[in-house]
C-alpha positions as CSV (number, residue, x, y, z in Angstrom):
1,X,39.2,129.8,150.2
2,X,41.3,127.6,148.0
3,X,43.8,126.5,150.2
4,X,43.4,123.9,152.9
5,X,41.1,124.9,155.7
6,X,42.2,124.8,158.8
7,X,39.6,123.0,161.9
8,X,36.1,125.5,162.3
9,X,35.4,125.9,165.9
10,X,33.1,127.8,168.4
11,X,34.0,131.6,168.6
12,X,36.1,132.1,171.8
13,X,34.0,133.6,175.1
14,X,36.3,136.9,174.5
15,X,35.1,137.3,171.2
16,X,31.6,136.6,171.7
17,X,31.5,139.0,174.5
18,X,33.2,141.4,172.7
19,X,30.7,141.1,169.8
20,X,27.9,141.6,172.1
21,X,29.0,144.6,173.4
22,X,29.2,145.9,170.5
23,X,26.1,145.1,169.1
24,X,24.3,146.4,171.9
25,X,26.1,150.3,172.0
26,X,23.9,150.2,168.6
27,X,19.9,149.5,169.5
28,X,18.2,147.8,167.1
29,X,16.3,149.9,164.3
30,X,12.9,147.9,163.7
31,X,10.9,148.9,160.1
32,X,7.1,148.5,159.3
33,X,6.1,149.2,155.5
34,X,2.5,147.8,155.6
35,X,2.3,145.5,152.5
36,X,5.4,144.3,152.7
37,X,6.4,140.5,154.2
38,X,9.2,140.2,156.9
39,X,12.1,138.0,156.9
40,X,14.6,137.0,158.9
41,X,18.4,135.8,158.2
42,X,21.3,134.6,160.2
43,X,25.0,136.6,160.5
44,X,26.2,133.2,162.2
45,X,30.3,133.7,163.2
46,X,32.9,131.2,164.1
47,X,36.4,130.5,164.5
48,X,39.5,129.2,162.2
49,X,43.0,130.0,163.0
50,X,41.7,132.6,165.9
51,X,40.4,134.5,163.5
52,X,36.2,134.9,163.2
53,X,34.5,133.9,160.2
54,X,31.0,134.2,158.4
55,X,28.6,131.8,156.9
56,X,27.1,132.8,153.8
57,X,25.2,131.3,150.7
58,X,25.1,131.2,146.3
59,X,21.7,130.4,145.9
60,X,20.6,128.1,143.3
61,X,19.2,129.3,140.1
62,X,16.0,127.4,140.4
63,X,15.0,129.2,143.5
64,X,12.0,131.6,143.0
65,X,13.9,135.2,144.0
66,X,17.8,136.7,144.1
67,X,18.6,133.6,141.6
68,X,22.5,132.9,141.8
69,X,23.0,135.6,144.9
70,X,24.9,135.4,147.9
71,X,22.8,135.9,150.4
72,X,23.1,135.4,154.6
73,X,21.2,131.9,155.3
74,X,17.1,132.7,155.9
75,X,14.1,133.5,154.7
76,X,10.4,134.2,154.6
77,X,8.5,134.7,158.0
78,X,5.8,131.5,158.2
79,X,2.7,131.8,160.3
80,X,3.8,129.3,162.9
81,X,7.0,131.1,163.8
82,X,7.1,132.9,167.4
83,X,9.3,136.0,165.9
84,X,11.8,136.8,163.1
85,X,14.6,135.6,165.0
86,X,12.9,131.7,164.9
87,X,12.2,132.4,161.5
88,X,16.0,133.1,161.0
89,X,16.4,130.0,162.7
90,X,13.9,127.3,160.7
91,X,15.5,128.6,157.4
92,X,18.8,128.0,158.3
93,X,18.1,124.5,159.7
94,X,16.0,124.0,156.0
95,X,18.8,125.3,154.2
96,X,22.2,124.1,156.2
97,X,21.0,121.7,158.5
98,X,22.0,123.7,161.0
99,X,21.9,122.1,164.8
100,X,19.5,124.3,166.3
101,X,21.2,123.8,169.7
102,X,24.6,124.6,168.1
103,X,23.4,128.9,167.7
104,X,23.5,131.6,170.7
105,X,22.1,134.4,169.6
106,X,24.3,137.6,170.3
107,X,22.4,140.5,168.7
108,X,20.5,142.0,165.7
109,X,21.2,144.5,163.4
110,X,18.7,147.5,161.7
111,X,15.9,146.2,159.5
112,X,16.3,146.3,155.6
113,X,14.2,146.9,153.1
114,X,14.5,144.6,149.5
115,X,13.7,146.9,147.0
116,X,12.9,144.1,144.0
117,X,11.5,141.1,146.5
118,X,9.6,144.0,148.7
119,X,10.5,142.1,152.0
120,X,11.9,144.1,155.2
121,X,14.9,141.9,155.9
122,X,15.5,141.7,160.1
123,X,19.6,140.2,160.5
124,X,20.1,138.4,163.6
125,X,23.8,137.7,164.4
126,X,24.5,134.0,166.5
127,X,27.8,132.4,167.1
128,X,27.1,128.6,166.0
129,X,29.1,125.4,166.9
130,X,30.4,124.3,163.4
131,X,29.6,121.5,161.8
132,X,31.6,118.5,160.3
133,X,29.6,119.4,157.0
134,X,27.3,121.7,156.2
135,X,23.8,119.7,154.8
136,X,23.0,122.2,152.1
137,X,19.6,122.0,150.3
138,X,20.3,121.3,146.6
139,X,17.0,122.9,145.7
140,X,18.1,125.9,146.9
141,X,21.4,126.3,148.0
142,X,24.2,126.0,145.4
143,X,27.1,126.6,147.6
144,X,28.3,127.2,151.3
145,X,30.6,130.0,151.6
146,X,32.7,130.4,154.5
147,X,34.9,133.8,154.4
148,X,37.0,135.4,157.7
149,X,36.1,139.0,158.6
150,X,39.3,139.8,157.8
151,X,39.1,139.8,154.3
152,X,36.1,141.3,154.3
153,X,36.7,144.4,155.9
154,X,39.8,145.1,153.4
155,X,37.6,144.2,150.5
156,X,34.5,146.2,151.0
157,X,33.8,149.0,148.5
158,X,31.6,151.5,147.3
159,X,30.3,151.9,143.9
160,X,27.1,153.9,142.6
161,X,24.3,152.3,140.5
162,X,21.5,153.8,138.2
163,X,18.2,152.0,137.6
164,X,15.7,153.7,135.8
165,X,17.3,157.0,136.0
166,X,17.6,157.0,139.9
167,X,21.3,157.1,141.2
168,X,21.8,155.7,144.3
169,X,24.7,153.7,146.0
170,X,25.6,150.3,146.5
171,X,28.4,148.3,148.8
172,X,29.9,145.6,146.9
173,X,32.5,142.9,148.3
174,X,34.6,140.6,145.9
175,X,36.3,138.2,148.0
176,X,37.4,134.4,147.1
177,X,36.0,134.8,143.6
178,X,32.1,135.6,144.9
179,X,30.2,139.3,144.7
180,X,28.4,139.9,147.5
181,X,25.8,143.0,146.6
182,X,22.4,144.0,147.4
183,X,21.0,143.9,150.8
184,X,23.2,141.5,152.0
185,X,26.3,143.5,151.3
186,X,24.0,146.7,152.7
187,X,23.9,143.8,156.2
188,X,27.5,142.7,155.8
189,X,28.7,146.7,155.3
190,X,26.8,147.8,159.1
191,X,28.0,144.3,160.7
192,X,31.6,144.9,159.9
193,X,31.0,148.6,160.9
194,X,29.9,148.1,164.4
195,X,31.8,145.0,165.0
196,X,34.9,145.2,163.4
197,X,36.8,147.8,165.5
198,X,35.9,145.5,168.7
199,X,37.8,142.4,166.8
200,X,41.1,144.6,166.1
């Protein structure tokens, strides 16, 4: 957003609750392809000018998949992680410095399937206490975006794509001069879905 930004602050307890409610009329849809690695990203939601906002990324273009792609923060599943949701976690911290203390988890959403990486993508949503400054990684993130819900859910469209003769269809969002597309618009598109009626 271009114009002065006013304070970020923790979601209020009405909304959190209000997003967990939500999220739980809609169980969880958990996907095994053998061969294919798990990863985990964050949906993490706070608060300007009472209105909920996301946190997402550009990735750099030095970064070794979805070059230049806004993406939710996250990644690969290590070995020494417990479960996808403390992968979510330790990438976010790597790439945003995020306080690990500052998330509450409130829910996940369906697993996703990256059809050129050939991850299954697991999106955990968290409410997180908002820092002064995000501490972005300048190996691999190239900017912090921070967009309201709002805008999202009037933006949101559907287009269909063709690659290598297969039709098939694709959300897209263009909102504050960034396209969102891929499996993180797929993500963003069932969020707002199940959780934007509860914020009207």
């Amino acid at each position: 957003m271009t114009d002065a930004l006013s304070p970020a602050v923790p979601l209020r307890e009405t909304q959190l609750l209000a997003i967990k409610e939500a999220l739980e009329a809609h169980p969880r849809n958990m996907v095994e392809v053998p061969g294919r690695r798990q990863a985990g990203v964050l949906i993490m939601l706070f608060e300007r000018d009472g209105e909920p906002w996301v946190v997402l990324t550009e990735r750099t273009h030095t970064v070794s998949l979805h070059k230049g792609e806004i993406s939710f923060p996250g990644g690969a599943r290590d070995p020494g992680d417990e479960d996808l949701w403390a992968t979510a976690v330790r990438e976010s911290v790597e790439e945003l410095g995020v306080d690990p203390n500052s998330l509450q988890q409130l829910g996940a959403l369906d697993d996703y399937p990256t059809f050129s990486s050939g991850y299954i993508v697991s999106p955990f949503i968290a409410a997180v206490t908002p820092p002064e400054e995000w501490k972005a990684s300048p190996a691999e993130i190239a900017h912090v975006i921070e967009l309201p819900l709002k805008l999202l859910l009037d933006v949101g469209r559907m287009e269909v794509w063709e690659r290598d003769g297969i039709r098939f269809p694709m959300h897209i969002f263009d909102a504050d001069g960034y396209r969102i597309w891929g499996v993180t618009a797929f993500i963003l598109r069932r969020f707002l879905d199940i959780v934007g009626p509860a914020l009207e």
